[in-house]
C-alpha positions in Angstrom: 0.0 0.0 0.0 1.1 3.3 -0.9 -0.8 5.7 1.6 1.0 5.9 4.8 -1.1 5.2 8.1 -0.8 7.5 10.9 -1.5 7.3 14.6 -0.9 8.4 18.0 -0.5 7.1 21.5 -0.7 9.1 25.2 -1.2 6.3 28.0 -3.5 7.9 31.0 -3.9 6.3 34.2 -0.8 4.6 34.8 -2.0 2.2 32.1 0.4 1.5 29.7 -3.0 0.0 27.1 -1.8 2.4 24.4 1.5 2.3 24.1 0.9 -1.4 24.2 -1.3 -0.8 21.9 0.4 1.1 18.9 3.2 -1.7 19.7 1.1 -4.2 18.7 -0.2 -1.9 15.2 3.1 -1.2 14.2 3.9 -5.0 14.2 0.6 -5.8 12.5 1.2 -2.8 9.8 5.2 -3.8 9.3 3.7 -7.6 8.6 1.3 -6.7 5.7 4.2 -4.5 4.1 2.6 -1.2 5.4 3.9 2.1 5.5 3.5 3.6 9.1 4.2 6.5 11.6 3.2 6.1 15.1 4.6 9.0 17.3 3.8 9.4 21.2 2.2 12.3 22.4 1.8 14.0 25.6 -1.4 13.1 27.6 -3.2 16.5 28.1 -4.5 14.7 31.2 -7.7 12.5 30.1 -9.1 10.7 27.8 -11.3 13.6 26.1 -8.9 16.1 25.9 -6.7 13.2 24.3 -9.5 12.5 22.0 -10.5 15.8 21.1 -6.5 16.1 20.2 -7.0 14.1 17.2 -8.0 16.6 14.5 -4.7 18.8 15.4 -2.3 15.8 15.0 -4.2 14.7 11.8 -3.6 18.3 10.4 -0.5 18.8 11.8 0.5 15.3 10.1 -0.8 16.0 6.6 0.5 19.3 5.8 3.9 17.9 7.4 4.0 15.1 4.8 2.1 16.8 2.4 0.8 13.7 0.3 -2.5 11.1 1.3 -2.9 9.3 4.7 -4.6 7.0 6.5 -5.2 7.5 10.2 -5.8 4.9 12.2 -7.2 5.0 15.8 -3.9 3.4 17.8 -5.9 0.2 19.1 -7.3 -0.9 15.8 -6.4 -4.2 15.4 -5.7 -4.6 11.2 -6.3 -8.2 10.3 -6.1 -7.5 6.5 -4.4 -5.4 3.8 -5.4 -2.0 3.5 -4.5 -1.6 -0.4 -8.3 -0.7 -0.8 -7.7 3.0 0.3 -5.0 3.3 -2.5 -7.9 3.1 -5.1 -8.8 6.3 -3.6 -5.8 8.5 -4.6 -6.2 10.7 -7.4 -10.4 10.4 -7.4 -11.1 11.2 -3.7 -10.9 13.5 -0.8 -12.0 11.9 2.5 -13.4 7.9 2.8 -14.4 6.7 6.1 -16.0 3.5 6.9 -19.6 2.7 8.3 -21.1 0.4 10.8 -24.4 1.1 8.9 -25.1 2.6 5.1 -26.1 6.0 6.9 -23.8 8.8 6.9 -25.0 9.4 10.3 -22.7 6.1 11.4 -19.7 7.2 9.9 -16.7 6.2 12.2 -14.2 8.1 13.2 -11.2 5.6 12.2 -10.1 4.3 9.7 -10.0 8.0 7.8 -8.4 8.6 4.0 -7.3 12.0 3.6 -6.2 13.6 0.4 -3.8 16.7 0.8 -5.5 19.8 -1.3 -7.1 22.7 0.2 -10.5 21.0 0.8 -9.3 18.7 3.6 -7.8 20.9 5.2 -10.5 23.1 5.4 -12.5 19.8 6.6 -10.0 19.5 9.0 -10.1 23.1 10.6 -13.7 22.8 11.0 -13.4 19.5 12.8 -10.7 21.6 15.1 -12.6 24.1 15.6 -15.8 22.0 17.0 -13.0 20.1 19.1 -11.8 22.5 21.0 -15.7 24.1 21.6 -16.0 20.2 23.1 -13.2 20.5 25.3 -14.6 23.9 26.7 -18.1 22.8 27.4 -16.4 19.0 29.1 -18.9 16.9 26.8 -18.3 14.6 23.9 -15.7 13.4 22.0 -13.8 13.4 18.6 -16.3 11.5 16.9 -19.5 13.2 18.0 -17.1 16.4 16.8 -16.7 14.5 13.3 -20.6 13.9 12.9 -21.3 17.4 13.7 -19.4 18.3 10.4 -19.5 15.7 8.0 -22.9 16.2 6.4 -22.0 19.7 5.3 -18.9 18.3 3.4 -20.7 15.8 1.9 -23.3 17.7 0.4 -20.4 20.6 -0.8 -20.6 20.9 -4.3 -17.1 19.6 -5.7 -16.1 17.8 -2.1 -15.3 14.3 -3.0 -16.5 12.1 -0.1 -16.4 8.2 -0.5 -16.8 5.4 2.3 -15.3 1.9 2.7 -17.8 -1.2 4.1 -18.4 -1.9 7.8 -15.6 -4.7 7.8 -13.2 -1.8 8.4 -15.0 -1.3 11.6 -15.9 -4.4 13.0 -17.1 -4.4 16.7 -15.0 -6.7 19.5 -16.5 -9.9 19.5 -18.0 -9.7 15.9 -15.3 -10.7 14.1 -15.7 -12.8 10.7 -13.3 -14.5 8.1 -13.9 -10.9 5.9 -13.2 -8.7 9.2 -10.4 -6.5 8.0 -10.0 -4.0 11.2 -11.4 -4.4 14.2 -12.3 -1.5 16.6 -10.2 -1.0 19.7 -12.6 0.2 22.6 -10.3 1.3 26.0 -10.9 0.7 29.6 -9.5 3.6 31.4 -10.7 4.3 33.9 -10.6 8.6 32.7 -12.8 7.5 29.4 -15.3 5.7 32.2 -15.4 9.0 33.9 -16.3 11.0 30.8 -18.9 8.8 29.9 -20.3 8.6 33.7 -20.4 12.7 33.1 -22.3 12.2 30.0 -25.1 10.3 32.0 -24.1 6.8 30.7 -25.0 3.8 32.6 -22.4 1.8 34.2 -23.9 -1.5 31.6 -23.3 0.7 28.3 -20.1 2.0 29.8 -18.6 -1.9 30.3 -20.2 -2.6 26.9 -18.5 0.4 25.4 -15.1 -0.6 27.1 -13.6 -4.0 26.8 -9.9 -3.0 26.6 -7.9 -6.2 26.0 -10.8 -8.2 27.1 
């Protein structure tokens, strides 16, 4: 595959799940011939404000490199090649994956990204809702990603393609045609969050199997 995959890792609690974690993708990614850079970054102190990071580093990433990559949330577990997202070069600008064929279920990992103007405008926008998140203490990167997407897709000229929901299979679902499978952490800071958020403690364990 020619588009590079991207990701970071900030361990938070005195768990070391991430960093684990992106250990374990750059193995996966250096076995299927992949092209990959994993850097560490600072922990701003939770797991939302790490979260809500994730548009910056994106950014940061593709005007440093300054060609198409993929990002990659740092626990995905790749059990496939990725060469599908180099069919997108040339005839795309963003393709994320869905869990359903509504745009509403977009995820927020894997993510192709083109470098031209219109990305990064996509990306400032994302930014700019991240960091009114991190003011108000609610939500998260995705829920900051939903918030925007629908007005890119329907921009005249914005060339917005998606990728089928075996790039986003669920813990415990996988099949023989599961090609990434979601990672889902267990700190106990992302527990906290969602407690704040007025999730029950059931949905919380359901939404946080770690290496389980």
């Amino acid at each position: 595959m020619q588009t590079e995959v991207i990701s970071f890792y900030s361990d938070l609690d005195g768990s070391t799940y991430y960093s684990d974690h992106a250990k374990r993708l750059k193995n996966q990614l250096d076995r299927l011939g992949l092209r990959s850079d994993i850097r560490e970054k600072k922990s701003l102190g939770s797991y939302q404000k790490n979260c809500l990071s994730k548009p910056q580093f994106i950014y940061y990433m593709l005007v440093q490199k300054q060609q198409p990559i993929l990002w990659l949330d740092v626990d995905s577990d790749v059990r496939q090649s990725l060469n599908v997202f180099d069919l997108f070069q040339d005839n795309t600008d963003l393709a994320f994956t869905c869990s359903l064929p509504k745009l509403y279920a977009a995820k927020a990992s894997p993510i192709y990204l083109a470098f031209n103007s219109k990305v990064v405008e996509f990306l400032q926008h994302w930014i700019h809702v991240a960091r009114n998140f991190e003011e108000t203490g609610k939500w998260f990167d995705h829920e900051a990603l939903l918030g925007i997407i629908n007005k890119f897709y329907t921009q005249e000229g914005f060339r917005m393609k998606f990728v089928g929901p075996e790039y986003c299979v669920w813990p415990g679902e996988e099949a023989a045609n599961s090609v990434i499978v979601m990672g889902l952490a267990d700190v106990e800071s992302k527990k906290q969050s969602l407690r704040e958020l007025g999730v029950n403690e059931e949905a919380i364990a359901w939404q946080s199997p770690g290496t389980k």
